[in-house]
C-alpha positions, -999 to +999 in steps of 0.1 A: -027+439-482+001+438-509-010+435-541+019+414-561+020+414-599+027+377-619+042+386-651+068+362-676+064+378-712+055+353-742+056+378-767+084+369-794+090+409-803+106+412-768+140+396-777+162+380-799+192+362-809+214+359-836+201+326-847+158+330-844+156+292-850+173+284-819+154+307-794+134+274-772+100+287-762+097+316-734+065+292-721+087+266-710+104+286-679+086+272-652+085+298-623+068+332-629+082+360-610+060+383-593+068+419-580+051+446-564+063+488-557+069+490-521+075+523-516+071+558-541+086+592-533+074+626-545+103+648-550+085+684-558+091+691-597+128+681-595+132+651-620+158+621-604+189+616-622+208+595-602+209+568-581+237+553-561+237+527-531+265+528-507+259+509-474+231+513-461+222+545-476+208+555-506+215+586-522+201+605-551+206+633-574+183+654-595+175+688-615+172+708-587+207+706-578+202+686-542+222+655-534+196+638-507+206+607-486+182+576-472+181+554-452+171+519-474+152+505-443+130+536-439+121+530-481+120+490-483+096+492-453+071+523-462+049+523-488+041+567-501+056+595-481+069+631-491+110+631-490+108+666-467+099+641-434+121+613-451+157+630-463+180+617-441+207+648-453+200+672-483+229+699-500+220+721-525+253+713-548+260+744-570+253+763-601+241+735-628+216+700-623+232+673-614+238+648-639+258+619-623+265+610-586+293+583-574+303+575-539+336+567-527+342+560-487+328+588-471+334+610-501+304+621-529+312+633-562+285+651-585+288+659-619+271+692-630+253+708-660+275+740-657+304+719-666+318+709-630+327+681-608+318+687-570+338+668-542+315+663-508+326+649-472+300+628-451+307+645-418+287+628-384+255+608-375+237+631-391+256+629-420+262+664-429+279+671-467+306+696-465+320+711-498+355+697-500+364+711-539+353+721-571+372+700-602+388+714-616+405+734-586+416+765-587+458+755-584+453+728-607+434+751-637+459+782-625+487+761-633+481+752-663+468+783-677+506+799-671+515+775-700+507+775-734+512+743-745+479+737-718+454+751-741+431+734-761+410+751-792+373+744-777+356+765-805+365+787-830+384+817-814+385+801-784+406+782-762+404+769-726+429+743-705+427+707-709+414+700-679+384+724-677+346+703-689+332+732-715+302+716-719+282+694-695+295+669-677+274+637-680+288+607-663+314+598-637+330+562-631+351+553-600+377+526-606+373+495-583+404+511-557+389+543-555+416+564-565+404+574-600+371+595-615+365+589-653+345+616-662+327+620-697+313+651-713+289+667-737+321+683-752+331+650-763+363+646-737+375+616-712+395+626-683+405+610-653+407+625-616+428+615-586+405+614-562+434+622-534+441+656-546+415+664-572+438+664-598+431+660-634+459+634-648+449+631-680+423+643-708+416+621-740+407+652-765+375+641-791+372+607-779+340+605-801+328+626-824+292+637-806+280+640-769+293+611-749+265+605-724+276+573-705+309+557-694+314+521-672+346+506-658+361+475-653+383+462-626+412+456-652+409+494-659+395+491-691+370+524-697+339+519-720+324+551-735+294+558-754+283+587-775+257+606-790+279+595-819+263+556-818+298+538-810+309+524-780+346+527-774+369+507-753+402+527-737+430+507-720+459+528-702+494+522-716+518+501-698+547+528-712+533+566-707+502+554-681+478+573-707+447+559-727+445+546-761+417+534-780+416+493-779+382+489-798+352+506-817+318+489-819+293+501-843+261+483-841+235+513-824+215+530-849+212+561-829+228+575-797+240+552-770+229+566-736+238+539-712+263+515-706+267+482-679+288+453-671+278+424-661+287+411-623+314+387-641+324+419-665+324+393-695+289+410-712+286+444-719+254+456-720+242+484-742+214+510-741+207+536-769+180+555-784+171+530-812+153+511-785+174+486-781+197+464-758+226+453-773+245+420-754+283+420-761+305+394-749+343+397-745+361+374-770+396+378-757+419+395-736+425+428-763+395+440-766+375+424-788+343+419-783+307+403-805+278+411-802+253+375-789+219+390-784+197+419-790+171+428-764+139+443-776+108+455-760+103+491-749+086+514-776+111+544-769+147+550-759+164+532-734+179+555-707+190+536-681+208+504-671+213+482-639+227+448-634+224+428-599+233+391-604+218+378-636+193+399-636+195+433-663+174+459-651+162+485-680+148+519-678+128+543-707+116+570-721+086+548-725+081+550-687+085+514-679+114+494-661+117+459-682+142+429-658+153+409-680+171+376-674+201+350-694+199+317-701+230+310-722+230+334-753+189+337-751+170+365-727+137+360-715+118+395-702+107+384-667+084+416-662+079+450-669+068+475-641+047+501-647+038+529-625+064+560-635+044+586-658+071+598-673+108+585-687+125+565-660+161+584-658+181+560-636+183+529-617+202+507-595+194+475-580+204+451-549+200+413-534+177+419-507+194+393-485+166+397-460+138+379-479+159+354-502+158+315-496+169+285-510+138+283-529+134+323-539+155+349-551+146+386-540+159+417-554+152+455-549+150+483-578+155+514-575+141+539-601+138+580-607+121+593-633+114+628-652+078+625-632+102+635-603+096+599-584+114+580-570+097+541-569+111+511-547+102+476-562+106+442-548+107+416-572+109+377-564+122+349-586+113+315-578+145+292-579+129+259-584 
């Protein structure tokens, strides 16, 4: 029999708002939700560091440099296998870990350790990966390396082209058409990618001044970075040269910001970081601008992770736990915290399971990988009245 957890937390330290007086009581929600892990994966020593759902697949990167692809059914419906008798495809992606998977039609892109960007095919029913390019190409780095006006000082005494990665590429974004990768790098760098021919378009040179470790986009185009450096930045392209400037700084993280998320109506930005903390920004016009509503506290170490499905934000840490919080006008209540990982939980995503929700009950999946190289399936149900 299922075991389900009941869980609503009434323990003030776990969030906040700008104005403590006005925070009504956490006891007076009514419904309690209650979860439970369906399904846990053992991925031998490799620690997950991505997770992406496309369809009805779901496909994941780690340390060992494999992109594998599931089925969802096969994991919303088992309950502890080993991935070798589970994998629907695997591909052994190159030279560097994995760092950032994105999916695009029947195209993967990976982003590498050794400072690359790998283009995949889906090919049949048994969903074979094919190697379609390595960014940046060959023509496209040749090219510019004939020209001088191309190079870029990367260190002292040494140059490389603009739209080479020299340092690890940690995060990829795919703009809501599909025709653009933002990628963001450990060598402090934006740059944007056709995804029809692989070529870079455009590189925004020390965009921060540390590591940049997360980047999210919105369906107006706007990019949001954030660094090692403790800002957030907001790009927007130019309406006169197509190219990115810098539309806004926010400053509020004490230490590096590692994850960033929209919400579904892209009006809250939601902010991760190393300070243990979540930081709720809201858009306050149309250039930009945005203040910061809420502060979302509650894991004991960094917060690595973020996922948004409907009005539920899903958090992961290095504290091992996955907290779902939930809005009710400028206040956040932490609805539960699942426990199981035993070690930092890397990345997340999330989806409506359609299949068990009602008109009384709201039912969600999470998805979660972790250092302790597993991957966990939760179900979690909200009651709606």
């Amino acid at each position: 029999m299922l075991q389900y957890s009941y869980y609503l937390h009434q323990d003030s330290d776990f969030l906040y708002t700008q104005s403590i007086d006005s925070i009504p009581a956490i006891a007076s929600q009514p419904h309690h939700p209650y979860y439970h892990c369906i399904s846990t994966i053992k991925c031998n020593n490799a620690y997950i560091s991505s997770l992406v759902i496309h369809g009805n697949l779901l496909y994941t990167g780690s340390s060992n440099k494999e992109i594998r692809i599931w089925k969802r059914e096969s994991l919303t419906t088992s309950h502890k296998f080993d991935q070798e008798y589970q994998s629907d495809s695997i591909m052994i992606t190159g030279e560097g870990a994995i760092k950032s998977l994105i999916v695009s039609s029947d195209k993967i892109f990976s982003a590498h350790q050794d400072h690359k960007i790998r283009a995949w095919k889906v090919e049949g029913q048994d969903r074979k990966l094919t190697h379609l390019a390595t960014l940046p190409t060959f023509g496209d780095w040749a090219l510019k390396l004939l020209t001088p006006k191309n190079h870029v000082q990367v260190r002292r005494h040494k140059t490389s082209t603009w739209v080479n990665h020299v340092d690890t590429v940690s995060a990829l974004a795919l703009s809501r058409d599909g025709l653009v990768i933002y990628s963001v790098s450990w060598d402090r760098t934006l740059k944007i990618w056709r995804t029809t021919d692989f070529k870079c378009v455009e590189s925004v040179a020390n965009a921060h001044d540390d590591a940049i470790n997360t980047v999210a986009i919105s369906s107006n185009g706007d990019v949001y970075t954030g660094s090692t450096d403790k800002k957030i930045k907001i790009w927007r392209k130019s309406a006169e040269n197509q190219n990115h400037f810098l539309v806004n700084t926010l400053k509020k993280h004490k230490s590096g910001v590692n994850a960033l998320v929209l919400s579904s109506n892209e009006m809250v930005l939601y902010s991760g970081a190393s300070d243990r903390s979540i930081m709720v920004w809201e858009k306050s016009d149309d250039e930009g601008n945005m203040v910061i509503v809420t502060i979302l506290r509650g894991h004991s170490k960094s917060i690595l992770c973020l996922s948004v499905v409907s009005d539920l934000v899903c958090s992961g840490s290095e504290d091992e736990t996955i907290r779902i919080w939930r809005g009710m006008g400028k206040c956040y209540f932490c609805l539960a915290v699942l426990e199981g990982h035993k070690g930092p939980v890397k990345c997340l995503t999330s989806e409506i399971d359609d299949g068990s929700s009602s008109d009384t009950l709201a039912s969600y999946f999470i998805y979660s990988g972790g250092l302790d190289s597993d991957i966990k399936v939760w179900q979690i149900f909200i009651p709606l009245c």
